[in-house]
C-alpha positions as CSV (number, residue, x, y, z in Angstrom):
1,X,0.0,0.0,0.0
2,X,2.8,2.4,0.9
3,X,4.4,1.7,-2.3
4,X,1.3,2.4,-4.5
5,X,0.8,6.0,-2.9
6,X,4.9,6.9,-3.5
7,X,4.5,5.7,-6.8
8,X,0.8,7.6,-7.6
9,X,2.8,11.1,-5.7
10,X,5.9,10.4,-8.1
11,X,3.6,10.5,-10.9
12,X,2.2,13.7,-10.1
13,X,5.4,15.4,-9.3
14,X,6.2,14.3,-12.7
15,X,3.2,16.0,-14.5
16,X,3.9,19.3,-15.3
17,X,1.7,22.1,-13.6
18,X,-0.5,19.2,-12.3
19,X,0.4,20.3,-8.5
20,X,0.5,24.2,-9.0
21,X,-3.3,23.3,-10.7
22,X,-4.5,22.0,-8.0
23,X,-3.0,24.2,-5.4
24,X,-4.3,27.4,-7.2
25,X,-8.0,26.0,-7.4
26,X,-8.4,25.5,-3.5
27,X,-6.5,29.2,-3.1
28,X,-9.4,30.3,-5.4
29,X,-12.1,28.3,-3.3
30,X,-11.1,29.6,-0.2
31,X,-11.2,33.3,-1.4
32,X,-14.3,33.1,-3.0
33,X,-15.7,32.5,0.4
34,X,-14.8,36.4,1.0
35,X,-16.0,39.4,-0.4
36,X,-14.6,43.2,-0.3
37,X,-16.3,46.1,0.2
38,X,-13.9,48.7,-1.9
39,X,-14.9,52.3,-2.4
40,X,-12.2,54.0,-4.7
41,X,-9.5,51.4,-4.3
42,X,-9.5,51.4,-0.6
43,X,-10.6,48.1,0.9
44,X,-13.2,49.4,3.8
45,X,-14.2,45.9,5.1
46,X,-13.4,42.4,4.2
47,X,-16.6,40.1,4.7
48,X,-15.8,36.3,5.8
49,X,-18.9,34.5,6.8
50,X,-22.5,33.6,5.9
51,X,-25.2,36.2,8.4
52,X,-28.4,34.8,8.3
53,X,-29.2,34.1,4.9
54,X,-26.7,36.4,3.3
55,X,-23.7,34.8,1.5
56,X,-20.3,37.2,2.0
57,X,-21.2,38.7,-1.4
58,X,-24.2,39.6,-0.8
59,X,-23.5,41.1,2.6
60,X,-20.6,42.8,0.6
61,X,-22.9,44.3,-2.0
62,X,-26.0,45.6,0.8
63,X,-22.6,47.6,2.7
64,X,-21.8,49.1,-0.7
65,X,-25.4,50.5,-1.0
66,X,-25.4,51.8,2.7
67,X,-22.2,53.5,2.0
68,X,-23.4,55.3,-1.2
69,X,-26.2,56.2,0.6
70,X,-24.2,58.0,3.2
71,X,-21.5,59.4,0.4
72,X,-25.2,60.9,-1.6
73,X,-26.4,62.6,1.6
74,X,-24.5,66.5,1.6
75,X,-24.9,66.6,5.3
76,X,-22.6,63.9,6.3
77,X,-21.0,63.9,9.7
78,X,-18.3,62.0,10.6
79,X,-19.0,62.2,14.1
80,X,-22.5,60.2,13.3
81,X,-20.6,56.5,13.0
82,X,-20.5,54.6,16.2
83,X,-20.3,51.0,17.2
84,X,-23.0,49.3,18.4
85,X,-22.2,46.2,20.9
86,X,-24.3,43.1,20.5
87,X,-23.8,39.4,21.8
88,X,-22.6,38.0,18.9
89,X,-22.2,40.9,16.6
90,X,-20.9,44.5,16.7
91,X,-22.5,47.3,14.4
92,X,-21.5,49.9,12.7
93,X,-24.3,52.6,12.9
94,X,-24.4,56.0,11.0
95,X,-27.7,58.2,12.4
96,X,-29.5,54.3,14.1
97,X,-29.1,52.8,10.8
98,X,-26.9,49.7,10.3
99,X,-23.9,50.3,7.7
100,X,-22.4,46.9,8.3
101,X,-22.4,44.1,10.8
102,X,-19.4,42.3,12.4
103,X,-19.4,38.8,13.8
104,X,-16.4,36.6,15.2
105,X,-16.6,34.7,12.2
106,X,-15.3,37.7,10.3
107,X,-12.5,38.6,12.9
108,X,-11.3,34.9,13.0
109,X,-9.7,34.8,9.6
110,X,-8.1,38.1,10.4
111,X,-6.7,37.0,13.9
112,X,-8.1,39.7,15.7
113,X,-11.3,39.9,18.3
114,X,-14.3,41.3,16.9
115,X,-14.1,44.6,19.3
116,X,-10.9,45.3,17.6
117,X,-11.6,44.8,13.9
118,X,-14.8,46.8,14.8
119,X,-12.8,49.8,15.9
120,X,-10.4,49.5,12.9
121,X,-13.2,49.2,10.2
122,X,-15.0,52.3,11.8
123,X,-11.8,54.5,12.0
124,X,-11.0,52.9,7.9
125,X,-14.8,53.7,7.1
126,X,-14.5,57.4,8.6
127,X,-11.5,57.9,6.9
128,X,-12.4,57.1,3.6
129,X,-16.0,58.5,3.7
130,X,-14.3,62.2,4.9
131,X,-12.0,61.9,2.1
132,X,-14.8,60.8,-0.5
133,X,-16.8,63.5,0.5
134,X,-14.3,66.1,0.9
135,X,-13.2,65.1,-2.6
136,X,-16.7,65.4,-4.0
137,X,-18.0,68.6,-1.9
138,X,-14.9,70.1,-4.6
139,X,-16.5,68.4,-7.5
140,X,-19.8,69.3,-6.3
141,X,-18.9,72.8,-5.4
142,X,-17.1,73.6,-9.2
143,X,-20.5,71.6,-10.9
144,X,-22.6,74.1,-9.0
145,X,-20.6,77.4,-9.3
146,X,-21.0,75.9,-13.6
147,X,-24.6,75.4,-13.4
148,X,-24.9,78.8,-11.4
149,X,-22.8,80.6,-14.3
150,X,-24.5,78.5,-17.0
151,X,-28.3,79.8,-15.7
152,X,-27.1,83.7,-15.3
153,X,-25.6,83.6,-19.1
154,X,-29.1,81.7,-19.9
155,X,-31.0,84.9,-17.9
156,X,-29.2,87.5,-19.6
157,X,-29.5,86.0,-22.6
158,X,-33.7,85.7,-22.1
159,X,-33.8,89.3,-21.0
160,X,-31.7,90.2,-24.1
161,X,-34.2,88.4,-26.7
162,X,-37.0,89.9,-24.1
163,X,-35.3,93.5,-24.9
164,X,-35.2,93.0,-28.4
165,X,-38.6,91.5,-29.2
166,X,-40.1,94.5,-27.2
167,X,-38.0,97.4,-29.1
168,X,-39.1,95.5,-32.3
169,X,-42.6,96.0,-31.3
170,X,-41.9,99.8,-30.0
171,X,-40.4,100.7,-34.0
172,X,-43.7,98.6,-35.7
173,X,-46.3,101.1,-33.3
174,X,-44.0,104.2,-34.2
175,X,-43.8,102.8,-38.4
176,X,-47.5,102.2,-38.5
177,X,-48.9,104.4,-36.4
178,X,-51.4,106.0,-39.2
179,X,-52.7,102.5,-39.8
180,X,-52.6,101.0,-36.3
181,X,-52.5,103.6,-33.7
182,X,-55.6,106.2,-34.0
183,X,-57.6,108.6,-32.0
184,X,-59.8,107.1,-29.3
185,X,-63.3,108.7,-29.6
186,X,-66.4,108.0,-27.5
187,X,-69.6,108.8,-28.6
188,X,-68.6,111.5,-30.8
189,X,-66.0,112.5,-28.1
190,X,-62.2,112.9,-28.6
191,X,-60.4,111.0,-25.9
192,X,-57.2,110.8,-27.2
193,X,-56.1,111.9,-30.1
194,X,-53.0,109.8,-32.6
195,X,-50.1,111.6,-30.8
196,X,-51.4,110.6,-27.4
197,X,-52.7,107.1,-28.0
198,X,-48.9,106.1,-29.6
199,X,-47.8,107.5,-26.2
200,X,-50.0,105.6,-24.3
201,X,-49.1,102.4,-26.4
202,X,-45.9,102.4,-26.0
203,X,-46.1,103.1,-22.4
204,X,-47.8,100.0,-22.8
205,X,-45.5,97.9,-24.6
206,X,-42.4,99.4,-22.2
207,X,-44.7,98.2,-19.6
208,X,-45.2,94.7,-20.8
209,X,-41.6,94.0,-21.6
210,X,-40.8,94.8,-17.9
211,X,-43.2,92.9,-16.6
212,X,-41.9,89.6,-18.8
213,X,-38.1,90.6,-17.5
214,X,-39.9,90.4,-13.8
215,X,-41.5,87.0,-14.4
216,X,-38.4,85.9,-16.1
217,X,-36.0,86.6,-12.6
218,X,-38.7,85.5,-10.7
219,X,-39.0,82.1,-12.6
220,X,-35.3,82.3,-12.6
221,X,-34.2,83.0,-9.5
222,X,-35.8,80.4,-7.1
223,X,-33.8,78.0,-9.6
224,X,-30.8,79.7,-9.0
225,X,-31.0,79.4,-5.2
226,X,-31.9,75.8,-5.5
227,X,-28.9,74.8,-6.7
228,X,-26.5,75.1,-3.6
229,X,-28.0,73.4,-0.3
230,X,-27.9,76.3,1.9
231,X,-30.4,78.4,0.0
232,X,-32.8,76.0,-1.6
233,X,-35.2,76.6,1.9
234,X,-35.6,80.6,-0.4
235,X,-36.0,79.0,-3.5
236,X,-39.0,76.7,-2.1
237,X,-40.5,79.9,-0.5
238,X,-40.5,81.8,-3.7
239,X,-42.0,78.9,-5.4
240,X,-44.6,78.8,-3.0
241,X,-45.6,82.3,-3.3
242,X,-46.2,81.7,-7.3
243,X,-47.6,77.9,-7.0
244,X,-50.0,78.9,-3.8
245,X,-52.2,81.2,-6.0
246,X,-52.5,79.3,-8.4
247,X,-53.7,76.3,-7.2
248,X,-55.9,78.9,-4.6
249,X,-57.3,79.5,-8.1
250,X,-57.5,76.2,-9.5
251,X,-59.3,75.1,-6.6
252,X,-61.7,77.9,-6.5
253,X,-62.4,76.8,-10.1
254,X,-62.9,73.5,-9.7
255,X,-65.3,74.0,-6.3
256,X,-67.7,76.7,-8.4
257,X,-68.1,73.9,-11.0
258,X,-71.7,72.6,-9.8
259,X,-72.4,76.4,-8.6
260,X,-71.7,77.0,-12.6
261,X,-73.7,74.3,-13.4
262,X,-76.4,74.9,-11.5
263,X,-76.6,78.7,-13.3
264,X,-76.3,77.4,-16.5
265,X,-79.5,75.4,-15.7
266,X,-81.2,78.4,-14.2
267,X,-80.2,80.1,-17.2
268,X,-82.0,77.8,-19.9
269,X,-84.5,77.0,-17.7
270,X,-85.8,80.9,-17.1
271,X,-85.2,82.1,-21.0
272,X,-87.3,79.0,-22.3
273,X,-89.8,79.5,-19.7
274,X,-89.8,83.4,-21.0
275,X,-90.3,82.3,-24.2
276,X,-93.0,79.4,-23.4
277,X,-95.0,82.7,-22.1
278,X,-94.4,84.8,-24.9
279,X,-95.8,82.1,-27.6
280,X,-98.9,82.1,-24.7
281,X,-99.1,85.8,-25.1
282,X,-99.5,85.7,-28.8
């Protein structure tokens, strides 16, 4: 028996790569039992073990989506992650909401206790979420200081168009005035006569075009505010004050629908009832 297995091992030893095959395919069956949880090259937490019905993997890929989560929200504080001791397990909390979960089986591999590799994953995890968000408060910062620029060329260029069409308008009244703009008479009366009705017009049309520039910076400027954090609470307000109205007014409509509807009846119903007693009359 002895001599069968030397001989089987010598003819292994004497295939080559059949040793190195083997070797490298339980390597790559023990690491597929783990699973990292990387956020821009730096390895935040290494899962080992199975929690509940969650395979490392799958553990590894629900941390990833709490982490975005936390890099998404602008008002991140460090000083939110803490470590929450359980019997088996300690948890690493951001505002009472579970980021991750540590269990023994995860330390084990690692040769550490699971208080330790608790309070090196937080002080990893608060490291590298500062950084990512110090990194993308810049990115954020330049995107909005672009979109602020991009929307005050757009404004300008709105009140520009506004400016022309409304000094297009102001030479077609002063060009046609003979044919367009004439006396105003009442009853036989003159009210105004050419001269003073093109002067009223084009108060009228200066008018107008500064009321469209006003609409135009009011529609424009709650936009502008909502685009940095700190003053989109404005931005709502000044929304409000245009949006309240009008759905005070759509309302209003909608509730003096049957009132309209009951009129309308009234309406028919009297001027067929008139008529009913006129054909009696004749």
């Amino acid at each position: 028996m002895n001599i069968q297995q030397n001989i089987i091992v010598l003819l292994l030893c004497l295939i080559p790569g059949c040793y190195s095959t083997i070797f490298a395919q339980e390597n790559t069956g023990n690491t597929a039992r783990s699973a990292s949880v990387v956020l821009n090259g730096d390895t935040v937490f290494t899962v080992y073990s199975a929690l509940g019905p969650y395979q490392p993997s799958e553990r590894a890929n629900i941390i990833q989506r709490r982490i975005d989560r936390i890099l998404s929200n602008e008002a991140f504080q460090a000083d939110s992650l803490r470590l929450f001791e359980n019997e088996v397990s300690t948890d690493v909390i951001y505002d009472d909401q579970v980021v991750l979960t540590i269990t023994e089986a995860d330390a084990v591999p690692l040769g550490r206790a699971r208080q330790e590799l608790a309070g090196q994953t937080l002080e990893k995890l608060k490291e590298v979420l500062i950084r990512e968000h110090q990194s993308k408060s810049i990115t954020t910062l330049l995107l909005q200081v672009g979109l602020t620029l991009l929307e005050l060329f757009t404004i300008l260029l709105l009140i520009r168009y506004v400016n022309k069409l409304f000094r297009f308008t102001h030479r077609w009244l002063v060009n046609r005035r003979d044919k367009i703009v004439r006396g105003i008479r009442f009853k036989g009366y003159q009210l105004l006569d050419a001269n003073r009705a093109l002067r009223v017009a084009k108060f009228l049309n200066n008018l107008l075009r500064w009321a469209v520039i006003i609409v135009v910076l009011y529609l424009a400027i709650p936009i502008l505010f909502s685009i940095f954090p700190w003053t989109r609470g404005l931005a709502d307000k000044l929304f409000g004050y245009i949006l309240s109205p009008i759905k005070a007014i759509i309302s209003s409509m909608i509730a003096y629908v049957p009132n309209l509807f009951t009129i309308t009846v009234i309406f028919f119903a009297t001027r067929y009832a008139v008529r009913f007693v006129k054909f009696l009359a004749d």
